[in-house]
GUPARO-236831 format. One record per residue (C-alpha): residue in three letters; x, y, z; residue number from 1. Coordinates in pm, 1 decimal. Example, Ala and Ser with C-alpha at 12.3 -4.5 7.8 and 13.67 -1.06 7.14 Angstrom:
BEGIN
- ALA_1230.0_-450.0_780.0_1 $
- SER_1367.0_-106.0_714.0_2 $
% end
This chain:
BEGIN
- UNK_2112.1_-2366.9_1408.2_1 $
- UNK_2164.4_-2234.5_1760.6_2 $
- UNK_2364.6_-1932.0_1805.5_3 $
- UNK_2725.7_-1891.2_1943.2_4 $
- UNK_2634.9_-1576.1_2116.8_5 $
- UNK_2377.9_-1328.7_2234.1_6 $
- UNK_2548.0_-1082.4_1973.8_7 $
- UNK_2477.6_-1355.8_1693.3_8 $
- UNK_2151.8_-1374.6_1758.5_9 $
- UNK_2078.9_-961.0_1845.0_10 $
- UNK_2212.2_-963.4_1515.5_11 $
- UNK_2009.9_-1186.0_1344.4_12 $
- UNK_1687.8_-1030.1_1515.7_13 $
- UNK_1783.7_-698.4_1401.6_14 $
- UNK_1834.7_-829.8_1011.3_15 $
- UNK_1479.4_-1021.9_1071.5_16 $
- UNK_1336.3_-709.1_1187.4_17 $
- UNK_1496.2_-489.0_856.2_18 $
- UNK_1374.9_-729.7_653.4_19 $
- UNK_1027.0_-700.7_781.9_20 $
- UNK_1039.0_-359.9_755.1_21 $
- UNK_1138.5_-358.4_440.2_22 $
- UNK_872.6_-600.9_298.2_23 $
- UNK_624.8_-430.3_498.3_24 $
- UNK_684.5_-56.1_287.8_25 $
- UNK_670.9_-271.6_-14.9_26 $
- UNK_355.5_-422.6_65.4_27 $
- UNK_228.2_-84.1_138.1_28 $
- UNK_359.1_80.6_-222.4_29 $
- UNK_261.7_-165.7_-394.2_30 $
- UNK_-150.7_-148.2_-250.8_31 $
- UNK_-102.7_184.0_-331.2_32 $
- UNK_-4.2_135.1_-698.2_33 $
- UNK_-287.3_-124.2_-745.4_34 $
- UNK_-570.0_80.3_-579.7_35 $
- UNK_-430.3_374.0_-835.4_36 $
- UNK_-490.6_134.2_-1092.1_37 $
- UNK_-817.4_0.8_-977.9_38 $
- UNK_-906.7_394.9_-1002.6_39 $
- UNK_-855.0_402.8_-1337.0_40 $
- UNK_-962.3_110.4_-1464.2_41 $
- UNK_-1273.5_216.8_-1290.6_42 $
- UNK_-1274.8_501.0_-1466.1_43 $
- UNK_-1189.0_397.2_-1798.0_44 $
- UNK_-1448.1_143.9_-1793.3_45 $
- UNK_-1720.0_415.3_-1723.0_46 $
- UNK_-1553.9_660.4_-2012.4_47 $
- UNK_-1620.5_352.7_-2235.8_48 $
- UNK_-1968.9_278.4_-2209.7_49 $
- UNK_-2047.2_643.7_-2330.7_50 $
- UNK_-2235.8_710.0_-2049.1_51 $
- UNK_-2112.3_1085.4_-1997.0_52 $
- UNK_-2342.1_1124.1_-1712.3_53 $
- UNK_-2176.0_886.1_-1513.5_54 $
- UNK_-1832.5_974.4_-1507.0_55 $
- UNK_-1860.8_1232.1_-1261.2_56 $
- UNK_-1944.1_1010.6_-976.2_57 $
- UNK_-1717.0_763.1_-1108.8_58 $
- UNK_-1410.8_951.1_-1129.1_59 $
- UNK_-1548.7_1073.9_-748.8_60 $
- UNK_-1529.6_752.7_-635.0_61 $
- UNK_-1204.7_685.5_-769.2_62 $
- UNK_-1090.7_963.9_-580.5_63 $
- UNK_-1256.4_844.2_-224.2_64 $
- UNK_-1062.8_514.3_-335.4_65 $
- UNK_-723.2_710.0_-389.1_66 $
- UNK_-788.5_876.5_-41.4_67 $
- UNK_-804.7_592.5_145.4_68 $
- UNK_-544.2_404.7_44.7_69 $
- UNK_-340.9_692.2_127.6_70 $
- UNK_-478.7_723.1_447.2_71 $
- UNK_-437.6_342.4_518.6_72 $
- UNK_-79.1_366.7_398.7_73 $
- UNK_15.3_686.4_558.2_74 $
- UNK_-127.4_529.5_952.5_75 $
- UNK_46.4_249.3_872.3_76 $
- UNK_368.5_403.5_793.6_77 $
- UNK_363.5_607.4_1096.4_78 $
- UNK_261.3_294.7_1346.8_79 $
- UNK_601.6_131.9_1217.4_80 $
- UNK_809.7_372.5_1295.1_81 $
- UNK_741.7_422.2_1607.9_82 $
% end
């Protein structure tokens, strides 16, 4: 569909770059959400084998898993809005 005017098609650019935007903070929330979940489940899987000794270092590495994604999301964040 070519465009009637450069206006038509700044605007179209600027509604394809919104759009990307948007999708692109979506993406990041919801990697977020499933490494939080991942953490957990990790977890919870330790708490049920009954083996006490272990959950320690699991729920550590849950943590270290937590931590990154947040780092991950927070660089990203801040490279887009530049």
């Amino acid at each position: 569909m070519p465009f009637d005017t450069a206006s038509d098609s700044g605007l179209v650019l600027e509604r394809w770059q919104q759009t990307a935007l948007t999708l692109t903070h979506r993406h990041l929330e919801l990697y977020s959400a499933t490494v939080d979940r991942l953490a957990d489940a990790h977890v919870e899987a330790v708490r049920a084998t009954k083996l006490l000794a272990l959950l320690p270092l699991a729920e550590s590495h849950a943590a270290i898993w937590r931590e990154c994604a947040d780092t991950y999301v927070t660089t990203v964040r801040g490279l887009i809005e530049r």
